[in-house]
C-alpha positions in Angstrom: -4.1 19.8 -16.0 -4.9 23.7 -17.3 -4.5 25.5 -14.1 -8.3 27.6 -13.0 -8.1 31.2 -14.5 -10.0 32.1 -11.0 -7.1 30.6 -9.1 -4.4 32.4 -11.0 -6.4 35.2 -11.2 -6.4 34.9 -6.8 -2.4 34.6 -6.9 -1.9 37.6 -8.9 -4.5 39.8 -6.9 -2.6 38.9 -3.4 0.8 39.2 -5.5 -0.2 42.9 -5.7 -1.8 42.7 -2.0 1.9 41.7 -0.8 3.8 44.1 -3.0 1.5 47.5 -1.9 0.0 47.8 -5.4 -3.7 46.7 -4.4 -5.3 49.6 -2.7 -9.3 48.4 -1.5 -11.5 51.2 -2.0 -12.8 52.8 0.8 -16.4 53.2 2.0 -18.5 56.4 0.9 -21.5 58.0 1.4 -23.6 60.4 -1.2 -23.3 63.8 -0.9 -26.3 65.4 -3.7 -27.0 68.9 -4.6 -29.5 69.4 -7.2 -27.9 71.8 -10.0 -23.9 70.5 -8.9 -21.6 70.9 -11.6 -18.5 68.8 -11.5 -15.6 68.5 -13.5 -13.0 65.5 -14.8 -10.5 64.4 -17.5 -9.3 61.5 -19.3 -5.6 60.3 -20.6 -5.8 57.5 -23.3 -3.7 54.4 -22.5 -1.1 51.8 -24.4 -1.9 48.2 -24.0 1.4 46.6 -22.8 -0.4 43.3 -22.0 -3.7 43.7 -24.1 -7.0 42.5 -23.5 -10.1 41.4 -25.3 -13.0 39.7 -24.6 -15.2 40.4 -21.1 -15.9 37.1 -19.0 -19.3 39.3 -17.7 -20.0 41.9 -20.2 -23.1 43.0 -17.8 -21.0 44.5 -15.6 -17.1 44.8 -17.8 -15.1 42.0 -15.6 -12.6 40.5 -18.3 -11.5 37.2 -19.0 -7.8 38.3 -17.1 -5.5 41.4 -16.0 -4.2 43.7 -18.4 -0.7 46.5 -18.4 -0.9 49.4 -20.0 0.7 52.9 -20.1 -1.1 56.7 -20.0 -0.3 58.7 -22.6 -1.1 62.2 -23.9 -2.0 61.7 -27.5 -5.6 62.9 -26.7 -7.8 64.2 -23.6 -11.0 63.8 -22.6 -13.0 66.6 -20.6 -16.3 66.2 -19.2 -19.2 68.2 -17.2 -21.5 66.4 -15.1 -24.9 67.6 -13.8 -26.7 66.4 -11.5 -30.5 66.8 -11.1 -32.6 65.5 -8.3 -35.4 64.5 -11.2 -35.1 61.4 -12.7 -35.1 60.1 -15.9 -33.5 62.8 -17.6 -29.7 60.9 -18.0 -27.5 62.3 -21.0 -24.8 62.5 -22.7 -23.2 64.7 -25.1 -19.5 64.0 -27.0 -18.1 66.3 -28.6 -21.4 69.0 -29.2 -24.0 65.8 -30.5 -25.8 63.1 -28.6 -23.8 60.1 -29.0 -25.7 56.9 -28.8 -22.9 54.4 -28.2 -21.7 55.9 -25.1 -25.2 57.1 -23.9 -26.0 53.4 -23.9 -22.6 52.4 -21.9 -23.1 55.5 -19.7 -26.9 54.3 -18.9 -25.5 50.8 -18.2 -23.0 52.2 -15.5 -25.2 54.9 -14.0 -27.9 52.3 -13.2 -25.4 50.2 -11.8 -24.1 53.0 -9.6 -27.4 54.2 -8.9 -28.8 51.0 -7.6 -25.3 50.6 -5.3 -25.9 53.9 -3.8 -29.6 54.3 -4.2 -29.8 57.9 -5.9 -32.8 58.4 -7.8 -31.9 61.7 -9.5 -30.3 62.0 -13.4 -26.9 63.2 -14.5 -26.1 64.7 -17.7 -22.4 64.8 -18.9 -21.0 67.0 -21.4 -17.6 65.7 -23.1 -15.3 67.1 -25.2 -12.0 65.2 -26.6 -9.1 67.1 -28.1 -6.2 64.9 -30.0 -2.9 65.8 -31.4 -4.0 64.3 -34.5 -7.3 63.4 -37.2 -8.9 60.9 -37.8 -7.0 57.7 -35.8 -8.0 54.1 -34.4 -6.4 52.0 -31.5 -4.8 54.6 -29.8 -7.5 54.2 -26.4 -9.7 57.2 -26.8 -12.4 55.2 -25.1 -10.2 54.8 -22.1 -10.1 59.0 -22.1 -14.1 59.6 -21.8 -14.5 56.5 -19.4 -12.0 58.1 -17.2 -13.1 61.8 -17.7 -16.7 60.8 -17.1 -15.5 58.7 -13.9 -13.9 61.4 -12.6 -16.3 64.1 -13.4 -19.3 61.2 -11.7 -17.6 60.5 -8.5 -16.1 64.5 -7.9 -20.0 65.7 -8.0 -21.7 62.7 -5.9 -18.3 62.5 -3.0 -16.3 65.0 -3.7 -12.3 65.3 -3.6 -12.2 62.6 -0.9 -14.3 60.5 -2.8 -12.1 61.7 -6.1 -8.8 60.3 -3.9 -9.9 56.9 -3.9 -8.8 56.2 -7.1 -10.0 52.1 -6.9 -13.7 53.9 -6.4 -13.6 56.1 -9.6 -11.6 53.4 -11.8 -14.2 50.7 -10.9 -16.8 52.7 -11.8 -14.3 53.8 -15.2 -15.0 50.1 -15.8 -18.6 50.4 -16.0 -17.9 52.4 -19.7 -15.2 51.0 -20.9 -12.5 48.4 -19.4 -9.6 50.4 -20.8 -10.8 53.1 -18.4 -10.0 51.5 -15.3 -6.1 52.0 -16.2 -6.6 55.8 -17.5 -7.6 56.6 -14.0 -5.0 54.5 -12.1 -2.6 56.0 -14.3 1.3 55.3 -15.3 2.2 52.2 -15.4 -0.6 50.2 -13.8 -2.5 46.8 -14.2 -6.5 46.2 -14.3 -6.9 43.6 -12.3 -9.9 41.2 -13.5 -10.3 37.6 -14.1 -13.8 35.0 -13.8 -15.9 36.1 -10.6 -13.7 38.3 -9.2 -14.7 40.5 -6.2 -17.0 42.7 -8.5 -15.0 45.9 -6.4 -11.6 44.3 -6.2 -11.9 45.2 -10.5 -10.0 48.1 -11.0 -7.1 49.5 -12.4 -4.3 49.6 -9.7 -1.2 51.8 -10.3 2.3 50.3 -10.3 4.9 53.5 -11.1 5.5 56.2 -12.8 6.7 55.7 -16.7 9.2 58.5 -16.6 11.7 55.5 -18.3 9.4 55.1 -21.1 9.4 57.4 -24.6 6.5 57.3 -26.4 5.5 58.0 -29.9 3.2 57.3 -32.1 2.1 57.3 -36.2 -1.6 58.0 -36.1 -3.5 55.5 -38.4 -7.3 55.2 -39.6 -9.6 52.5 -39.8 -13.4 50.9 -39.9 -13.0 48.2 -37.4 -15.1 48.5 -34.2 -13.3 47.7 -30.7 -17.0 46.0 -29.3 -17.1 44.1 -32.2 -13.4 43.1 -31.9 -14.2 41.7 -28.3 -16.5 39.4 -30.0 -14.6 38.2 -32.4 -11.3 37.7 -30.3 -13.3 35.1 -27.8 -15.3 33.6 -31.1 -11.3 32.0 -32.5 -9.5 28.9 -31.6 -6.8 30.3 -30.5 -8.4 32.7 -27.8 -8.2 29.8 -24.9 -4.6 29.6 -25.9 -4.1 33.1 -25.1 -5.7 33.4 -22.2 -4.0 30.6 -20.3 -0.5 32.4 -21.6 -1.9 35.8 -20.1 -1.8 34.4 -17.1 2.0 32.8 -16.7 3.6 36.1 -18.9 1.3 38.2 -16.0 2.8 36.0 -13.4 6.3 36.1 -14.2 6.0 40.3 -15.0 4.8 40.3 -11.2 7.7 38.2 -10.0 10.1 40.1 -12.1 9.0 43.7 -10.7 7.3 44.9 -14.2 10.5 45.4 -15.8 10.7 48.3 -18.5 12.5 46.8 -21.2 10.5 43.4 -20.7 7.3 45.3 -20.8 7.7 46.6 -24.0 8.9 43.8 -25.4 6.2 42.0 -24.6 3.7 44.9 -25.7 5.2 44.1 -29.1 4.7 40.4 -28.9 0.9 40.6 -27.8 0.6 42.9 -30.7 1.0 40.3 -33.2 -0.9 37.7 -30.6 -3.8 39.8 -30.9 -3.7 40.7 -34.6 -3.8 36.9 -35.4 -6.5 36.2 -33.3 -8.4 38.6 -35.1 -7.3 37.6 -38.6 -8.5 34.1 -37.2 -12.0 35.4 -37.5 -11.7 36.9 -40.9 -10.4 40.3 -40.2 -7.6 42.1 -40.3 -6.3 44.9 -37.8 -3.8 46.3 -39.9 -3.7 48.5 -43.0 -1.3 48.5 -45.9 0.2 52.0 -44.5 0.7 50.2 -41.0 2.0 47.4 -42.5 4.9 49.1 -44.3 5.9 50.7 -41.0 5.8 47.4 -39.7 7.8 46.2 -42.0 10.2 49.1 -41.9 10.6 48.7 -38.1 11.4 45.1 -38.5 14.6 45.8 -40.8 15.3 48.9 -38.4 15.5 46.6 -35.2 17.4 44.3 -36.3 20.6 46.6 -36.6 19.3 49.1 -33.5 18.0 47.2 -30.5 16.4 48.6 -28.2 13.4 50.3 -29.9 10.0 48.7 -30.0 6.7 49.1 -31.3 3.2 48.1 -30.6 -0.6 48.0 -31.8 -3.9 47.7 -30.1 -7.4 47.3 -31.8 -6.4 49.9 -34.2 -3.9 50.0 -37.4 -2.1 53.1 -35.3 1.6 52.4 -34.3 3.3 53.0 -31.3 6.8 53.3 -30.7 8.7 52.4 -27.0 12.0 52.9 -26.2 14.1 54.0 -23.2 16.2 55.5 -25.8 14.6 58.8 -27.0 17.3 59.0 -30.2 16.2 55.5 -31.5 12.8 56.7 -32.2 14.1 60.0 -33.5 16.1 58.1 -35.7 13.7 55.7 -36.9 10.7 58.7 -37.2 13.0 60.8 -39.7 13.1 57.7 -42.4 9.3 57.8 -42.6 7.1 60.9 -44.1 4.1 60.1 -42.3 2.1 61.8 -39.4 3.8 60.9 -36.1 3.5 62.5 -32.7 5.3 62.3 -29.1 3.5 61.1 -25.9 4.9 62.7 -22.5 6.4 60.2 -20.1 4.2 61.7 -18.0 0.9 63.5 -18.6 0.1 66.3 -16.0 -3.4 66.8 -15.3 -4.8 69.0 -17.6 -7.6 72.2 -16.9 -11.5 72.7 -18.3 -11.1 75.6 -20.6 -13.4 78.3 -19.6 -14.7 78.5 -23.4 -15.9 74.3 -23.3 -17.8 75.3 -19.8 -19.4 78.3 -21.7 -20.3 75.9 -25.0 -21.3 73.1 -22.3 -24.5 75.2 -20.6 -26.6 74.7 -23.3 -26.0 70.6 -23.2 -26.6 70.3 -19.4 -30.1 72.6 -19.1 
């Protein structure tokens, strides 16, 4: 008998109750100023256990938990404004009106209006800056989520409210899943499964990743994240992987999250997902990628240690807790690649993005 996702998904949640990882959010009260200006930022993340496919898209719970790291390859800033009239929600990325996250940031802001009965509008202003061009799968989403999160719950309660880092990742979730992680930060785990505690789902940090190095070769592509959600639960073989989620999550929590298993396995859902995908007709990886794929294979096999990984995206990420191996592997290959810190800093608004971001938030 197929064990309930629900009841694995209640072992792992008070595995993280009786190891101190689970932190319940605290209880708040709105604090509105017509005209407040608020601030936050955004890290991308690295899927170490990934995840597709939401059990309740309406309000992002997903079909179970999901590792991932924070890295630096990109930031996310955003202003938020609030205005006591309402009907006048926005938002801007990068200098245009985006649709795709105005939608996802309407879907969240009615949800947290209704919770907290505020009938004002807020109007965010967001600006991403990458080490790199033009890239896909390397959790950029997770960045804005996270910034706008931030930049929501600093204006509406403030640094304590700011402190509770369940409250601003659950709403993080609201935008994007991925989000929920970016704002726990590190090393940390988004804990949803099938009718969760709708607030219990949140990213919830384990440690710091200062044992990690991180690379990674930037990589373009056409295919949609959303749409890959779709077609990940659509194949045959996404039952299959869910039930697995579940034991390799198990055994990670009973082993302590250990480094070297955590990238391995980041490297092994890699190709999980990818045929999932490719079950559906589509295919994640580009012939670039796949030469670097193939290149790392031959590599690994005389230099252990050194890993990579992929999420919905042809971009490739290295892992090691050996620095040189990457080194060594980066200066066979011409491409584009670039480092990730072990451990991102929070970064500051430049003055020059609040001056360019008046004329967005009138």
């Amino acid at each position: 008998m197929v064990p309930d996702p629900r009841e694995l998904g209640n072992i792992i949640e008070r595995g993280l109750i009786d190891r101190g990882i689970f932190k319940p959010m605290q209880g708040h009260v709105p604090d509105l100023e017509d005209g407040r200006v608020s601030t936050g930022y955004g890290f991308p993340i690295t899927g170490l256990e990934k995840f597709l496919g939401y059990f309740d898209q309406s309000i992002n719970i997903a079909n179970f938990p999901s590792v991932s790291i924070v890295t630096d390859f990109s930031v996310a800033h955003a202003i938020c404004k609030y205005s006591s009239r309402s009907g006048e929600d926005e938002v801007w990325l990068d200098g245009k009106q985006d649709r795709k996250y105005t939608e996802k940031a309407d879907r969240a802001l009615q949800f947290f209006k209704s919770l907290y009965e505020i009938s004002g509008s807020f109007k965010f202003y967001i600006e991403r800056k990458k080490k790199y061009g033009n890239a896909k799968g390397l959790g950029e989403s997770a960045a804005v989520a996270a910034s706008v999160a931030r930049a929501l719950i600093s204006n509406v309660f403030g640094k304590e409210g700011l402190a509770d880092t369940t409250l601003t990742s659950r709403f993080a979730r609201m935008v994007s899943g991925s989000g929920t992680r970016s704002v726990s930060g590190g090393l940390s785990i988004w804990l949803s499964y099938p009718y969760i505690e709708e607030s219990h789902s949140a990213g919830y940090f384990i440690r710091e990743t200062g044992d990690f190095n991180i690379g990674a070769f930037p990589m373009p592509s056409m295919i949609v994240t959303d749409s890959a959600h779709t077609l990940a639960k659509a194949s045959d073989f996404y039952g299959r992987w869910t039930s697995s989620k579940y034991q390799n999550l198990l055994a990670e929590l009973d082993g302590g999250f250990d480094t070297e298993h955590l990238m391995l396995r980041a490297q092994e859902d890699m190709y999980t997902l990818n045929s999932i995908i490719l079950s559906k007709g589509h295919f994640i990886q580009t012939p670039a990628s796949l030469e670097i794929i193939n290149s790392l294979s031959s590599f690994r096999a005389k230099n252990e240690g050194l890993y990579y990984t992929a999420d919905t995206g042809p971009s490739i990420v290295l892992l090691s807790k050996e620095r040189k191996l990457i080194e060594e592997f980066v200066s066979t290959r011409e491409e584009e690649f670039i480092w990730s810190s072990s451990k991102p800093r929070e970064p500051k608004a430049e003055k020059s993005m609040l001056d360019r971001s008046v004329k967005f938030l009138k």
